[in-house]
C-alpha positions in Angstrom: 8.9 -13.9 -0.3 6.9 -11.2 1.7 2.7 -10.9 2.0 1.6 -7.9 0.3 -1.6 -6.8 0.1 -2.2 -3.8 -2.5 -6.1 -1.8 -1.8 -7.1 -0.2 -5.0 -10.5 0.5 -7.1 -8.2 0.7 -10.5 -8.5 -2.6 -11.6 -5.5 -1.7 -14.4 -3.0 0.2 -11.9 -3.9 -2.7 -9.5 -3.9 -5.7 -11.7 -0.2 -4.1 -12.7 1.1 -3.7 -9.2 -0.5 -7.1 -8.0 1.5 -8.9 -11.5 5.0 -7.0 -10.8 4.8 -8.3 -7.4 3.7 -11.6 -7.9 6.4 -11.9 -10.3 9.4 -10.7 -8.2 8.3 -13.8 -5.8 5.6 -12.0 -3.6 2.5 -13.4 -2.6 0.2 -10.2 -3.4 -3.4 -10.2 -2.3 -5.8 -6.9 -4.1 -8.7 -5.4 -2.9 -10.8 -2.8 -4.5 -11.9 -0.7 -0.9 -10.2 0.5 1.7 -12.8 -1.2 4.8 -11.9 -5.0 3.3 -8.6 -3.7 3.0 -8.1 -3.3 6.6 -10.2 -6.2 7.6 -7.8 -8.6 5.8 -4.3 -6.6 7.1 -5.7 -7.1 10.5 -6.3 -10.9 10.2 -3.3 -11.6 7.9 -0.8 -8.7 9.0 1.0 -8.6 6.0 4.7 -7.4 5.4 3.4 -4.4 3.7 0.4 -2.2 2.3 0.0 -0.4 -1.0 -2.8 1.6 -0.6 -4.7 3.9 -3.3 -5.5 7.6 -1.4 -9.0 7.4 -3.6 -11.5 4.2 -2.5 -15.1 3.4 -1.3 -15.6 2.8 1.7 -12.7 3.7 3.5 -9.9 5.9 1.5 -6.2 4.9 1.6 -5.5 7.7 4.0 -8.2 6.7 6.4 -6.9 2.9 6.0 -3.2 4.2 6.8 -4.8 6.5 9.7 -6.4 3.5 11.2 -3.5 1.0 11.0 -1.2 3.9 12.8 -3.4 3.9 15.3 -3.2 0.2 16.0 -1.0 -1.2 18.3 -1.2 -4.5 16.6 -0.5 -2.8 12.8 1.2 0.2 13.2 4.8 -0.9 12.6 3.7 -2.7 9.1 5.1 -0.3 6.3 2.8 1.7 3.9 3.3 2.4 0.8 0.7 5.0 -1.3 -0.1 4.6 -4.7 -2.1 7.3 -6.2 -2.9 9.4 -9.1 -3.2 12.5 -6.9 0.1 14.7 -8.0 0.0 17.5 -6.0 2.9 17.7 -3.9 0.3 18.7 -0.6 -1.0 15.1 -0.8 2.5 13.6 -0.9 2.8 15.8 2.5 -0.5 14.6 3.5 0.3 10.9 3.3 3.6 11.2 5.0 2.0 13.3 7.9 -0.6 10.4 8.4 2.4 7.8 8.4 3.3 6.6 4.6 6.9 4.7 4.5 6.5 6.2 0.7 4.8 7.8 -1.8 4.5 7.0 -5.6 2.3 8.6 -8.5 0.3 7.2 -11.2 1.3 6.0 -13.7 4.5 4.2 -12.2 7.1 2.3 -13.3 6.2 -1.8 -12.5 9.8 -2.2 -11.9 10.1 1.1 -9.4 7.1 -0.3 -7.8 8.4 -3.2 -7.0 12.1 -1.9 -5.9 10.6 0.6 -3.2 8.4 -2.5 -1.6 11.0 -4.9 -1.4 13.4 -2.0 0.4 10.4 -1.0 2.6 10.0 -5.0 3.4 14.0 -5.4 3.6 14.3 -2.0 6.1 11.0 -3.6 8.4 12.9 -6.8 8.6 16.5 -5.4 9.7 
């Protein structure tokens, strides 16, 4: 079981992701923007982040900026969950420091496959 903590405003895309990983055995926690989101991963350093790029407050990319930056959460894996397509953004999220990248919509099962390998590669 690993602490996951998923930041997105889509309450459907993150109700979905939140339910596929509670289900696999994961204790998932959501948040709908990004400046919560990296208030709770800096008090409960979590085993890895889903983040949205698009949120009040505080986007994904500014979230994943922030925690790369931060000697005390830079190592935690991040993995994006958007419904921006272009391939620029992919680049863009990697450059920042994204473990991986996923579209909207997604595949619950995918979803939950690339966490647990992110989670299984942070633990070896």
């Amino acid at each position: 079981m690993a602490l996951i903590i998923i930041a997105d405003d889509d309450e459907i895309a993150g109700g979905i992701a939140r339910d596929a990983l509670i289900a696999a055995g994961h204790g998932v926690g959501l948040l709908a923007d990004g400046r919560a989101a990296l208030q709770v991963i800096a008090a409960k350093r979590p085993d890895l982040c889903v983040l949205d790029c698009n949120m009040p407050a505080l986007s994904g990319l500014l979230v994943l900026r922030e925690m790369r930056n931060s000697r005390a959460l830079c190592d935690i894996p991040v993995l994006m969950l958007t419904g921006r397509q272009s391939e620029r953004d992919a680049e863009l999220a990697r450059f920042e420091g994204a473990n991986d990248y996923m579209r909207k919509p997604f595949d619950p099962d995918e979803l939950v496959f690339r966490a647990e390998e992110l989670i299984a590669r942070r633990r070896s």
